[in-house]
FIMARBA-250300 format. One record per residue (C-alpha): residue number from 1; residue in three letters; chain; x, y, z. Coordinates in steps of 0.25 Angstrom, whole numbers. Layout:
N
   k   r c     x     y     z
 NUM ALA A     X     Y     Z
...
//
This chain:
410
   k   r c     x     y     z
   1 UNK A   362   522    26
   2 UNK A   361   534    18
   3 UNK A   368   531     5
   4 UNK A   356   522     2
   5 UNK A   348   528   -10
   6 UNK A   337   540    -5
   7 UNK A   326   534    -9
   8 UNK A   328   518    -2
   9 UNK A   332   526    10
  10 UNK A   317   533    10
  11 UNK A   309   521     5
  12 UNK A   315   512    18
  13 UNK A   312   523    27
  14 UNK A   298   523    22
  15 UNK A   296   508    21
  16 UNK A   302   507    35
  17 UNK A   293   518    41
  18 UNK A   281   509    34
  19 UNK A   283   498    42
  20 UNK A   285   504    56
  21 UNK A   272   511    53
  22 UNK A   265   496    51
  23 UNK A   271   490    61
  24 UNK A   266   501    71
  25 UNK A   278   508    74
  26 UNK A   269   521    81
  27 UNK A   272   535    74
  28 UNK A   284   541    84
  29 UNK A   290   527    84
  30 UNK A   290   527    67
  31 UNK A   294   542    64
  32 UNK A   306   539    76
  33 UNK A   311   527    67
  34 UNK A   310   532    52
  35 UNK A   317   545    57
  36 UNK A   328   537    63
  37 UNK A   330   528    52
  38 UNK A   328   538    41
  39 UNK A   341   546    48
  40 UNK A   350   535    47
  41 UNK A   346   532    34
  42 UNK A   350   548    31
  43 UNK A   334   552    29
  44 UNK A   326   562    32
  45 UNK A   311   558    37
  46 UNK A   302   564    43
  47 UNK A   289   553    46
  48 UNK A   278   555    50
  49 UNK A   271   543    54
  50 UNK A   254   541    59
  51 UNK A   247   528    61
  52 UNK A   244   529    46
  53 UNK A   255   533    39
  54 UNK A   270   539    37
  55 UNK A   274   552    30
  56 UNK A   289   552    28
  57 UNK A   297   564    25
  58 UNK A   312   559    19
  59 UNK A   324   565    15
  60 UNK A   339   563    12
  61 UNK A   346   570    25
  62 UNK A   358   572    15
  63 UNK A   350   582     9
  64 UNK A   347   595    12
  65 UNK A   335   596    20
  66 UNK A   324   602    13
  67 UNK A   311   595     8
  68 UNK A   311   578    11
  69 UNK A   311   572     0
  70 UNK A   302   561     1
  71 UNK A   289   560    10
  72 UNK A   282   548     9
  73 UNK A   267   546    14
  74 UNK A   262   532    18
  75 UNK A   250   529    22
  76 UNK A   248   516    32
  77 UNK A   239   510    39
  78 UNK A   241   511    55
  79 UNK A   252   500    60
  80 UNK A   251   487    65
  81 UNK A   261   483    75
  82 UNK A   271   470    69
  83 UNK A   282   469    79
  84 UNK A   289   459    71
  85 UNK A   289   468    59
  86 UNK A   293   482    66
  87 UNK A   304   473    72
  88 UNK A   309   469    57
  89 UNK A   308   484    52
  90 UNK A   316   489    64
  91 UNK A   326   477    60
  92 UNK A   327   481    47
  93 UNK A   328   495    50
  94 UNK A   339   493    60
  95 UNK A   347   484    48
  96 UNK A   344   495    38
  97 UNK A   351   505    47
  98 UNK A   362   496    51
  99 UNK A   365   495    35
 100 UNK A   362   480    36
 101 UNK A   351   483    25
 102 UNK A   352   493    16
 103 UNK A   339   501    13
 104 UNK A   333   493     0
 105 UNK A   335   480     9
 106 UNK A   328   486    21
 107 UNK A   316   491    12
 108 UNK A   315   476     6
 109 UNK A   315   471    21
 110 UNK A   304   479    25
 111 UNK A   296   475    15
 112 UNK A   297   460    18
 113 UNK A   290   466    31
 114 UNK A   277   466    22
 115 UNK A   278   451    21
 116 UNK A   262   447    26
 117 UNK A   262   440    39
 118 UNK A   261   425    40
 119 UNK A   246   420    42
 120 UNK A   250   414    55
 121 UNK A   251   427    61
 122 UNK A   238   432    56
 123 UNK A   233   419    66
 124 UNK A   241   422    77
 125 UNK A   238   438    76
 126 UNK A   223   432    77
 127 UNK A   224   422    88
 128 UNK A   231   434    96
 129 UNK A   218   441    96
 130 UNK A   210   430   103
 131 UNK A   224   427   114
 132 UNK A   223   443   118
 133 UNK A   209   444   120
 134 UNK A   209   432   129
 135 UNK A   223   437   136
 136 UNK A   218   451   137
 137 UNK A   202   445   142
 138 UNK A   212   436   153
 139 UNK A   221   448   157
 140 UNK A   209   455   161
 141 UNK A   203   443   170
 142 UNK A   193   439   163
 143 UNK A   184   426   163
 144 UNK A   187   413   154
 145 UNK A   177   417   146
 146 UNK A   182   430   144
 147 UNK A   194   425   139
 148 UNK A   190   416   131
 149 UNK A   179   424   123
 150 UNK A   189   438   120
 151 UNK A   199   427   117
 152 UNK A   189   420   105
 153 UNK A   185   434   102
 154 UNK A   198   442   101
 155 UNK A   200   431    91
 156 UNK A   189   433    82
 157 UNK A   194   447    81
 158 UNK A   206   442    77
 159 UNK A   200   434    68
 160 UNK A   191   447    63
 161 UNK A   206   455    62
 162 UNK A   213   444    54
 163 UNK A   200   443    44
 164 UNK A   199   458    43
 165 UNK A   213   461    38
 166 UNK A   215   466    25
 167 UNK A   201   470    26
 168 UNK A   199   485    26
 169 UNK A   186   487    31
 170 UNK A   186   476    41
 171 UNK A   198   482    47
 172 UNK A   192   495    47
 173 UNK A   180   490    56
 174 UNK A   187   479    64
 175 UNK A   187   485    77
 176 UNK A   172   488    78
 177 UNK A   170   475    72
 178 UNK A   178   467    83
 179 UNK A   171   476    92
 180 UNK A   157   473    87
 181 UNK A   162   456    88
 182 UNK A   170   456    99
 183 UNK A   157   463   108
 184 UNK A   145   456   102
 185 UNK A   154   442   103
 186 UNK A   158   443   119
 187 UNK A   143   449   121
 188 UNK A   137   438   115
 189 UNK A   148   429   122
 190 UNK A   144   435   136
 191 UNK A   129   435   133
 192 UNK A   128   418   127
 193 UNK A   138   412   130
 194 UNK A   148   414   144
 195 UNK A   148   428   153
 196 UNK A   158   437   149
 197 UNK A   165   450   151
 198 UNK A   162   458   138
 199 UNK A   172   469   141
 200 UNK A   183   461   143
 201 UNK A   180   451   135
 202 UNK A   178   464   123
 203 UNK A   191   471   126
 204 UNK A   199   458   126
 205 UNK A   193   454   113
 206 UNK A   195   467   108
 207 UNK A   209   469   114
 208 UNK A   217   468   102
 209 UNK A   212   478    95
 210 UNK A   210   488   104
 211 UNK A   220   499   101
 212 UNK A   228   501   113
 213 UNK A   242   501   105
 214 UNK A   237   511    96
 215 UNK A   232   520   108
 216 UNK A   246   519   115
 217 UNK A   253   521   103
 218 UNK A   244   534    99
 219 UNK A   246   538   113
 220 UNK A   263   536   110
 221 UNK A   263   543    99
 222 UNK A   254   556   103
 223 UNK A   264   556   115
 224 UNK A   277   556   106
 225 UNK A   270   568    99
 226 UNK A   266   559    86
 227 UNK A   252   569    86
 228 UNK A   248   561    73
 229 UNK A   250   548    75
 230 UNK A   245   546    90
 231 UNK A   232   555    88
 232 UNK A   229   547    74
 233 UNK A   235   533    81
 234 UNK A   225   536    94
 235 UNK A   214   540    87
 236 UNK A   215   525    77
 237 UNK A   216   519    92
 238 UNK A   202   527    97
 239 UNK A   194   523    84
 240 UNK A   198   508    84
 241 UNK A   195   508    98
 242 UNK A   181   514    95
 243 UNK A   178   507    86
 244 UNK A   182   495    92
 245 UNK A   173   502   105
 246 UNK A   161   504    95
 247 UNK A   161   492    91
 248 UNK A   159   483   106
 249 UNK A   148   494   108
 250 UNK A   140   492    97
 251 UNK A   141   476    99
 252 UNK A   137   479   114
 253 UNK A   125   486   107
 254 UNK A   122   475    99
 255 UNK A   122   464   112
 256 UNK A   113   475   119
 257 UNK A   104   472   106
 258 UNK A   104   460   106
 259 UNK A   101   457   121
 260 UNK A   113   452   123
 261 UNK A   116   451   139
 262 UNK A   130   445   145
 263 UNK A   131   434   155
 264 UNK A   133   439   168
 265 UNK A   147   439   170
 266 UNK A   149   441   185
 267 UNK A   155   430   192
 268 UNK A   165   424   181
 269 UNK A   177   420   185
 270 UNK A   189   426   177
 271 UNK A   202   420   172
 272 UNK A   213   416   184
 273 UNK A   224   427   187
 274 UNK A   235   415   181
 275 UNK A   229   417   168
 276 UNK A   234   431   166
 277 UNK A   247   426   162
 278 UNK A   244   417   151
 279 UNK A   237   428   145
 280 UNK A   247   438   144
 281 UNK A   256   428   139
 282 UNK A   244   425   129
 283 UNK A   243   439   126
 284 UNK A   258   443   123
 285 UNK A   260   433   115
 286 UNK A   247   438   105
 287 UNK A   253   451   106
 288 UNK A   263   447   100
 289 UNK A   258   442    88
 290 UNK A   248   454    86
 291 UNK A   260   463    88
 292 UNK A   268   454    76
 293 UNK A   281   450    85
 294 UNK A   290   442    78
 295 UNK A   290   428    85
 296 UNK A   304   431    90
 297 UNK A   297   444    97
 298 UNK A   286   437   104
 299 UNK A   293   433   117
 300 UNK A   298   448   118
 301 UNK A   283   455   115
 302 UNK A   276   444   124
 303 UNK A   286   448   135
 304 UNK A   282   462   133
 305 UNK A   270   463   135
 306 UNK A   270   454   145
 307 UNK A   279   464   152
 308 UNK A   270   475   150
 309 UNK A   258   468   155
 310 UNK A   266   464   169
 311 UNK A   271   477   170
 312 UNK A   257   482   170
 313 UNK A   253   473   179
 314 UNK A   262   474   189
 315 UNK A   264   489   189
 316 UNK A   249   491   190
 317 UNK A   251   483   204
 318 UNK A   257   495   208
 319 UNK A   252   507   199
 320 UNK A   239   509   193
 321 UNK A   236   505   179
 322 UNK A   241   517   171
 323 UNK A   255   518   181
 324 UNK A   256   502   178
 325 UNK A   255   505   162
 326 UNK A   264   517   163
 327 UNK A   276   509   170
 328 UNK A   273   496   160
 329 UNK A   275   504   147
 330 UNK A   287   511   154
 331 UNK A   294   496   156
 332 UNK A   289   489   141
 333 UNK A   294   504   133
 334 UNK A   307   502   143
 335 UNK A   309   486   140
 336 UNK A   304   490   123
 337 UNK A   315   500   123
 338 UNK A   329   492   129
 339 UNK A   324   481   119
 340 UNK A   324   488   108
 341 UNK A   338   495   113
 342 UNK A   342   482   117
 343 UNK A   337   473   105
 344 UNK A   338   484    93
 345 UNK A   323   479    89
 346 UNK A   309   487    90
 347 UNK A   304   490   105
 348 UNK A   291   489   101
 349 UNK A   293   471   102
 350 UNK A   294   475   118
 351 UNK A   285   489   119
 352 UNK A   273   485   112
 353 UNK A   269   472   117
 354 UNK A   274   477   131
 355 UNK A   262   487   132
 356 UNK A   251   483   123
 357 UNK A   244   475   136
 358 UNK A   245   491   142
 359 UNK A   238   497   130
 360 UNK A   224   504   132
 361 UNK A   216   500   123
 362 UNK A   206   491   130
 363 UNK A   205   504   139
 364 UNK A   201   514   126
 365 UNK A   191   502   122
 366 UNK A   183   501   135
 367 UNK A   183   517   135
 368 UNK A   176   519   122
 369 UNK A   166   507   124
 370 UNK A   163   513   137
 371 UNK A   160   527   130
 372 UNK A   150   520   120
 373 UNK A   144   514   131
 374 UNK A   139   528   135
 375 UNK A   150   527   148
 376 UNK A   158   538   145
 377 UNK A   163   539   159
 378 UNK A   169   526   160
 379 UNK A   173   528   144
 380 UNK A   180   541   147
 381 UNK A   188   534   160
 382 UNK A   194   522   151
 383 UNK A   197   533   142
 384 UNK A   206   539   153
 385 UNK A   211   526   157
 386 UNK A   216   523   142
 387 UNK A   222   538   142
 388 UNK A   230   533   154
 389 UNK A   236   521   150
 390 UNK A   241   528   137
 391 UNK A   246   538   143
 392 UNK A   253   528   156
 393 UNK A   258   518   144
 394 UNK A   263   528   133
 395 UNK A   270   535   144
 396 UNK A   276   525   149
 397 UNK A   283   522   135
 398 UNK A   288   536   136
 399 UNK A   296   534   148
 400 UNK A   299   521   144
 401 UNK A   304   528   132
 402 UNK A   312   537   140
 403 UNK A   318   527   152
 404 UNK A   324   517   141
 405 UNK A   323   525   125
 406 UNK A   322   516   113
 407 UNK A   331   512   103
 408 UNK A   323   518    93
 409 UNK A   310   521    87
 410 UNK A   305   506    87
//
């Protein structure tokens, strides 16, 4: 691959080091693949990657080593995982390198990556909002009503979310504005209308946009001694959950205000064991149109996190919660690993669906709205709890990592 000009050599490497970046590729994974693809394409590079941007230090290696001769600076707005996408970049990567492109062609390919998304997947992305809520507000046993109330809910906020694109300053405020909405709406539900479960009903609502990904992905990268990245990338995950935590208190305040006082909700009969399944199958599925699979992938991301879950599950009959987590992340890093081996495609199809329904971040949200609540104790013990499950999933990765290593950096 070297006897392609210099300068199409560096403008690939920087174009594919774009894309991973906005298809969430975190920062160990990113500087793993552009160094390794930058060797065999007789380069230099030395990246540096955060949740914002890229800095890329490049050279010809058939040149004396002295000063790079090329450092490019990009700034980018932090990632947002496509699955079908990172799995086309890794293809084209993989075809550049098998000299079945050659570098101008790969550059082109990339760029048809940019093509805008088809409307019907701006409507399914929103309709999976409502389906987690109610899979997430059924997973935890809650009553028909409770379903069915964070299900209509977590579909106005993606109904808020598919509005809001494209808008700056609504983006910037749309976690404390679904906070605000999402409270008031279920108070006011629980106090007029049917008794209901307003923590449950909230989190479940809430669920997609609470940064559990982000947190284990911070935590990831702070244990790979990515310094930058994971403190930057954890402390993006606090301030959305703060302000997503700020947001149900001042609309509890608000109820308070107002007089609001909710049903008596003891007594209420909760959804049958049996539905359990159903909503899982439910849920998968709307991950994996949020994650942007490919419709080919959508068998092989639902199974995953399926996997996860029932690992979870039946592990935690055993262990306590943080064991049963540990050994789930050990098994899905394991499985993501021999695919990617075995398949030549991206890991991340079987890894990130496989433990999303493991990540904290319903655990960081009921700890900060406890703290504004003036419980600091039980704030300070979920906090602990959330500290635990990083730790148990990102260390199981590790091992994972270890028992079965990947075929590379994707």
């Amino acid at each position: 691959m070297t006897h392609h000009p210099y300068a199409d050599r560096v403008h690939f490497v920087v174009e594919l080091a774009t894309r991973l970046h906005t298809y969430g590729t975190t920062a160990q994974r990113l500087e793993g693949a552009i160094s390794g693809v930058a060797a065999r394409l007789g380069l230099r590079c030395a990246p540096w990657a955060n949740p914002t941007g890229l800095i890329l230090s490049l050279s010809d290696a058939s040149q004396p080593d002295t000063f790079s001769n090329s450092t490019h600076v990009i700034r980018l707005a932090p990632g947002d995982l496509d699955l079908r996408k990172l799995c086309e970049t890794d293809a084209i990567a993989e075809r550049t390198l098998r000299g079945e492109l050659d570098v101008s062609g790969a550059v082109k390919a990339l760029h048809a990556l940019d093509r805008p998304a088809p409307r019907g997947d701006a409507i399914a992305t929103t309709l999976s909002f409502g389906v987690i809520s109610a899979a997430v507000a059924t997973l935890l046993r809650a009553s028909v009503a409770d379903v069915a109330v964070a299900g209509v809910i977590g579909l106005l906020v993606g109904l808020a979310f598919l509005f809001g694109a494209g808008r700056p300053r609504w983006s910037e405020a749309m976690e404390l504005l679904a906070g605000i909405f999402v409270t008031l709406l279920a108070a006011a539900v629980a106090t007029c209308v049917v008794p209901l479960s307003l923590k449950t009903v909230i989190v479940a609502a809430l669920i997609v946009l609470l940064p559990g990904m982000a947190l284990t992905n911070a935590v990831s990268e702070l244990t790979s001694q990515q310094l930058v990245s994971g403190t930057a990338r954890f402390a993006g995950a606090v301030t959305t959950l703060l302000k997503l935590a700020f947001g149900s208190m001042v609309a509890s305040q608000i109820a308070l205000l107002l007089h609001w006082t909710p049903m008596d909700y003891r007594d209420v009969a909760v959804v049958p064991a049996w539905t359990e399944w159903p909503a899982l199958l439910a849920a998968a599925w709307a991950f994996a149109v949020l994650f942007k699979a490919a419709r080919r992938d959508y068998a092989l991301v639902m199974l995953s996190a399926i996997t996860g879950y029932l690992t979870t599950r039946i592990v935690g009959l055993w262990l306590p919660g943080s064991a049963a987590v540990f050994v789930a992340s050990v098994v899905i890093t394991v499985l993501s690993n021999l695919y990617a081996r075995r398949m030549n495609r991206p890991g991340a199809l079987i890894r990130v669906p496989g433990i999303i329904l493991m990540v904290p971040g319903s655990v960081g949200f009921r700890g900060l709205s406890s703290i504004f609540e003036q419980q600091v104790a039980l704030g300070l013990d979920t906090a602990v709890q959330l500290g635990t499950i990083l730790v148990a999933l990102v260390g199981g990765m590790l091992i994972g990592n270890v028992l079965a290593p990947a075929r590379h950096n994707l």
